[in-house]
N, C-alpha and C positions, 0 to 999 in steps of 0.2 A: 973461431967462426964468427963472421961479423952478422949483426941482429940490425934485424929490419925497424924502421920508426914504430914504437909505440902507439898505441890506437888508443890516444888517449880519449876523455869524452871532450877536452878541448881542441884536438888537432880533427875529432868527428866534426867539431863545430865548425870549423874556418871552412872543412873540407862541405860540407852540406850548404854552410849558411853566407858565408864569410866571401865564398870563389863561386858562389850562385850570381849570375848577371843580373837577373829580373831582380833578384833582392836589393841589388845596388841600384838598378835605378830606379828601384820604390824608393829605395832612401834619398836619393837626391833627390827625385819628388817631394817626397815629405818636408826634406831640408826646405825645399824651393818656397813650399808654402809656408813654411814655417817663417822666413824671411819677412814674402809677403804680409803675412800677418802682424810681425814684429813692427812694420812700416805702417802697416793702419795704425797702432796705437800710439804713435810719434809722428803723426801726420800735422799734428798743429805746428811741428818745430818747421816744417817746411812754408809754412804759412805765408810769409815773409818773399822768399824764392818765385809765391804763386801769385802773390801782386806783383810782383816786378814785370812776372812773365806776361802779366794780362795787359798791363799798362804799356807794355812796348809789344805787343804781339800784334795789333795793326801797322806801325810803321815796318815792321819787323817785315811783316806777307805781304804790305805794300811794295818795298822795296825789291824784294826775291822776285814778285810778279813782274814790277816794270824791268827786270836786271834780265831777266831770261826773254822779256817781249824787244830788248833794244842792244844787248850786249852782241848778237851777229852783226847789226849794223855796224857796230863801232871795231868790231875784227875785220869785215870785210874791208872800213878805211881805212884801218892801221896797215892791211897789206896793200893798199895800195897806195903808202907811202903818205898816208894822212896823221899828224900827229895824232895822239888820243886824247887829250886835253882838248886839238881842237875840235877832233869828232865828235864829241862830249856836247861840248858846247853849241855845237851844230845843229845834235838833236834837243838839245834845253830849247833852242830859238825856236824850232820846228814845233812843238809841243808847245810851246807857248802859244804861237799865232794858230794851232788848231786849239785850244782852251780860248782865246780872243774869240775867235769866229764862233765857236757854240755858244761861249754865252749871249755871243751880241746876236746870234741868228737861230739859235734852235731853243735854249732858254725863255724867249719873249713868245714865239711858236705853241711851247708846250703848256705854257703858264694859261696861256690864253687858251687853248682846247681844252685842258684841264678843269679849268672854269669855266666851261662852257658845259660839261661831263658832269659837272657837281650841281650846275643851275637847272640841267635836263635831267638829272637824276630818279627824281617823285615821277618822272613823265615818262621813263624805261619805267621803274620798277610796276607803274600801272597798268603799262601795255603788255612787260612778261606776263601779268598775271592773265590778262586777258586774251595772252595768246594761248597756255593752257588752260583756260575757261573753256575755247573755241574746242581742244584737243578733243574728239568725241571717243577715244580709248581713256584716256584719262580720267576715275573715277570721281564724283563731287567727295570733298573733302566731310561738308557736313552729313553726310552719309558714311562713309569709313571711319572718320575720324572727328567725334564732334563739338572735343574738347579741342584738339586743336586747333579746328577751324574757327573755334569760340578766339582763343588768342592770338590768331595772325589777321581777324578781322579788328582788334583792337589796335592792334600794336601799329603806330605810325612809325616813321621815320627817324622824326627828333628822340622817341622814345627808345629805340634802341641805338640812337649816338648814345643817351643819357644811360642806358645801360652798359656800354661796354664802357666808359670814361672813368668808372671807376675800378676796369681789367686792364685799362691803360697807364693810370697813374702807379697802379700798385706794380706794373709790370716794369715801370721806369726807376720805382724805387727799388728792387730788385734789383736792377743794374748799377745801383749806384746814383746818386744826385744830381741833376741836369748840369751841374758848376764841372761835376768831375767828371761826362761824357764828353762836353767841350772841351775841357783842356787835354783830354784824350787826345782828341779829333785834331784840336789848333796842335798838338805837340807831335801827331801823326805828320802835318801837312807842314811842318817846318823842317824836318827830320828828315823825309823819304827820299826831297832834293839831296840833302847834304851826304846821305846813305851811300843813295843811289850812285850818288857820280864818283865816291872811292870808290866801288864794287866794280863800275865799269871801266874805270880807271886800273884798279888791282883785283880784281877778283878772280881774273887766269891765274892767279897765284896761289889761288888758297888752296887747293887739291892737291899742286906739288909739294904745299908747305905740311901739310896733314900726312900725307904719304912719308915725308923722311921720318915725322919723330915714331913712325911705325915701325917696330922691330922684321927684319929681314924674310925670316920664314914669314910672316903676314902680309908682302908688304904687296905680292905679288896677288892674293885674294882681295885686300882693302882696294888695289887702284882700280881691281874690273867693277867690285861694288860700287865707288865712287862716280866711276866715269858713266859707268852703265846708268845711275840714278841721276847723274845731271843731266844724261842726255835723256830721260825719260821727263823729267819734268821739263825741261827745258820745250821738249818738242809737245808737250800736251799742252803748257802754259801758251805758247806761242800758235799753236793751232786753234787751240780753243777760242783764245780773242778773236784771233785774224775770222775765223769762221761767224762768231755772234754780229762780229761788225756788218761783213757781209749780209749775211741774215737780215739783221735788220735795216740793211739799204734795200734788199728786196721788199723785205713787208714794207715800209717808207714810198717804194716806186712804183709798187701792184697797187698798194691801197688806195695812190694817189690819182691811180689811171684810172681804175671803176670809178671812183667819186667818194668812197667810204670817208665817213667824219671820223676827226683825230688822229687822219693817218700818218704824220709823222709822228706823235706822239707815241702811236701804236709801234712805227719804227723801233722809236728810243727802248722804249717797252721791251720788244724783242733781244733789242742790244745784249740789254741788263741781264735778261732773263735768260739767253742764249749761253753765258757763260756756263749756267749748272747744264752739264751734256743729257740730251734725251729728256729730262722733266721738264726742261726750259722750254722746247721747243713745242711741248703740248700747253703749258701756262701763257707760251705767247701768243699761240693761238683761239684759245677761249675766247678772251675778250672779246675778239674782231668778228668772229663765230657768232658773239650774241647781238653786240651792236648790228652786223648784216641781218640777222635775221627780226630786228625791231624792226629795220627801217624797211627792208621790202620784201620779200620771196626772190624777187629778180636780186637783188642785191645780196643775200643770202648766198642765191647762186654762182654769181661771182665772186665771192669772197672764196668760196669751195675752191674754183678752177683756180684764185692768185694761192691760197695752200696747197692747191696739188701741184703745182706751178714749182712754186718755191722749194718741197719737199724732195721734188723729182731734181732739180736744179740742185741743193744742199748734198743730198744722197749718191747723186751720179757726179758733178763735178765737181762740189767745194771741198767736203771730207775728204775725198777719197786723194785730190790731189793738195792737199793743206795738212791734214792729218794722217793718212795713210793707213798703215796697219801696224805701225812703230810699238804704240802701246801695249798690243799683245792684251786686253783684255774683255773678255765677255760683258757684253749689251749688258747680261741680266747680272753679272757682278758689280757691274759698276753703279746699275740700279742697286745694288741691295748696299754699296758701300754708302752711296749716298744715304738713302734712306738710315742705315744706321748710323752716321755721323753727325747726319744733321739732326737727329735724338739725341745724339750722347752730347754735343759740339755746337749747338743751335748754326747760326748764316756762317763761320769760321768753318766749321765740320763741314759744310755742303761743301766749300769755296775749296778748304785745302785735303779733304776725304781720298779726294783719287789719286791726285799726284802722291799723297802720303801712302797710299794702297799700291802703289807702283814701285817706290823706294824699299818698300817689306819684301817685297816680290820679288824684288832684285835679288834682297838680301840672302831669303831664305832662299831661293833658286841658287844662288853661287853655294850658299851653307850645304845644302842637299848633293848638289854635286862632288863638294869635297865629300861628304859621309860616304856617299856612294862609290865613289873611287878607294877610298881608304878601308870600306866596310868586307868582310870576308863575306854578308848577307846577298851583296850584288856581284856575284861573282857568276859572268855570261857563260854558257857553255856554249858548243860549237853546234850550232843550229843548222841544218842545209835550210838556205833562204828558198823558199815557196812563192808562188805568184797568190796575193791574197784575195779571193774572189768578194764581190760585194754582197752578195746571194750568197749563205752557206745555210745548207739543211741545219733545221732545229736538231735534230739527231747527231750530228758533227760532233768530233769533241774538241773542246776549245782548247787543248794540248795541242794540236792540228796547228794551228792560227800562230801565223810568225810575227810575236809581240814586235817588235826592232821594226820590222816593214809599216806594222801598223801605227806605229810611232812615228816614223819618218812620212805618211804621208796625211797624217794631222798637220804637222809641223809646215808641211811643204801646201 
């Protein structure tokens, strides 16, 4: 008579503790952090790795920016029978004579309104004040607040340059020594050319070359990841520009029609600012907001109508046909990626936050779908599809509601 397995108290274990799933992946949790923590305490050995990465990480995003804002051009000449070497070259000359033209005509421009901004400065900062004097909702300060008003009645000008110049030095020593931000800078701007023109020269290569030394079963998830993530940055880096530029040829051609002071500068302004999405476009408009409103109530007014101008313009035709809806990402996520990037990441975090929030995105959306297909946990059953009403009684029950429809017209 043949005898059944032993119950021993080690075969009770494997069988409770050993073939329980939730305990395996507490353990690989635990493993995971255990790791992490291994690598905090041998963090200095990397030390080394983290200056290299820092001292080449501006030519580095300089390059991948101009590579995704100029690599279509140089595909659309190569098919049409343009060498690439000379395409190349084509746009080096092109960029060239617009770097000529800005500094010989918007450089001398900006300098001068700039200086003009810093000489009227004491003569805004006296008229804001007096224009909340005038405010009669707005409470007197030595009445609310009488200490305060004690020290903003003291405090000049010069005396808070001479107070922030010592959050300014310590902030530059921080970063390192004026000797080693320049040869950053000079080692950036010698680099980016010489980068830039192998990338767009060979840079259709690197994806097919990344994909072979990929083993077979991966090879087919790594290329949707790859391609999917270049064309997501790709079309954000390139919309982004294309859009800032615009932008601020509006505010540059509104500002200049009403008569507003600094309005090219304010243009430029926009440019710059334009590229962070959504925070840029409320920072570029401040300024021009308070200047109008120094100089007249009428003028105040018009600045209004060239911002709602521009906004309805930006909103109804430049986005929507420059950017589109490619990205796939929520207004307020991309606020909140910003916002934490640019904490953890200072001006790099703002600049590379979304495109890099797009590439994760990618990742874990293809990672989820293989889980999901492979997992016994998503396993559909056979639904009759229902028409989903937009109205459903709070009493409903949400068993009722045909999940898949309602997914498909999020999506749609």
């Amino acid at each position: 008579m043949r005898r059944g397995p032993e119950h021993t108290p080690l075969t009770t274990f494997k069988r409770n503790f050993m073939n329980n799933q939730h305990i395996i992946r507490l353990l690989i949790l635990l493993l995971t952090f255990s790791v992490i923590f291994l690598f905090t305490k041998i963090a200095y050995l990397f030390q080394p790795l983290g200056v290299f990465i820092q001292f080449f990480a501006f030519p580095m995003i300089g390059t991948v920016i101009l590579y995704y804002l100029f690599s279509p051009i140089v595909v659309k000449l190569a098919r049409r029978g343009v060498n690439r070497h000379l395409a190349i070259w084509m746009i080096y000359f092109f960029v060239t004579l617009l770097l000529v033209w800005g500094i010989a005509t918007l450089v001398p421009i900006v300098q001068r309104q700039t200086q003009s901004f810093v000489e009227n400065l004491p003569e805004y900062s006296n008229s804001i004040q007096d224009l909340f004097n005038s405010i009669p909702l707005v409470p007197d300060l030595e009445d609310v607040f009488p200490n305060l008003a004690t020290q903003l009645s003291d405090m000049n000008l010069n005396g808070l340059v001479e107070q922030f110049q010592p959050i300014i030095t310590s902030t530059f020593g921080s970063l390192g020594n004026v000797i080693g931000t320049l040869s950053t800078v000079v080692t950036g701007l010698i680099t980016i050319p010489v980068l830039l023109y192998y990338m767009l020269l060979e840079g259709y290569k690197l994806i097919p070359l990344m994909l072979h030394h990929i083993p077979n079963a991966y090879r087919k998830t790594s290329k949707t990841i790859f391609f999917q993530s270049h064309y997501q940055i790709g079309r954000y880096v390139r919309g982004q520009i294309i859009v800032a530029i615009m932008v601020g040829f509006l505010f540059a051609i509104g500002f200049s029609i009403i008569g507003l002071d600094y309005a090219i500068t304010l243009g430029v302004l926009a440019t710059v600012l334009n590229v962070i999405p959504y925070i840029g476009s409320v920072m570029a408009a401040v300024p021009a907001v308070i200047i109008g409103l120094i100089t007249s109530p009428f003028m105040f007014i018009k600045v209004l109508i060239v911002l709602s101008l521009e906004a309805f313009i930006e909103g109804r035709l430049i986005q929507p046909q420059i950017l589109g809806s490619n990205l796939k990402i929520h207004p307020v996520t991309i606020l909140i990626v910003l916002l934490g990037a640019g904490r953890l990441f200072g001006l790099t975090g703002v600049i590379v936050g979304v495109p890099a929030f797009a590439v994760f995105k990618v990742i874990f959306t293809e990672l989820y779908r293989i889980y999901r297909k492979n997992s016994p946990l998503y396993e559909e059953d056979e639904i009759t599809p229902q028409p989903f009403e937009e109205e459903i009684d709070i009493e409903e029950s949400y068993d009722e509601i045909d999940i898949s429809q309602v997914v498909d017209e999020k999506k749609g």
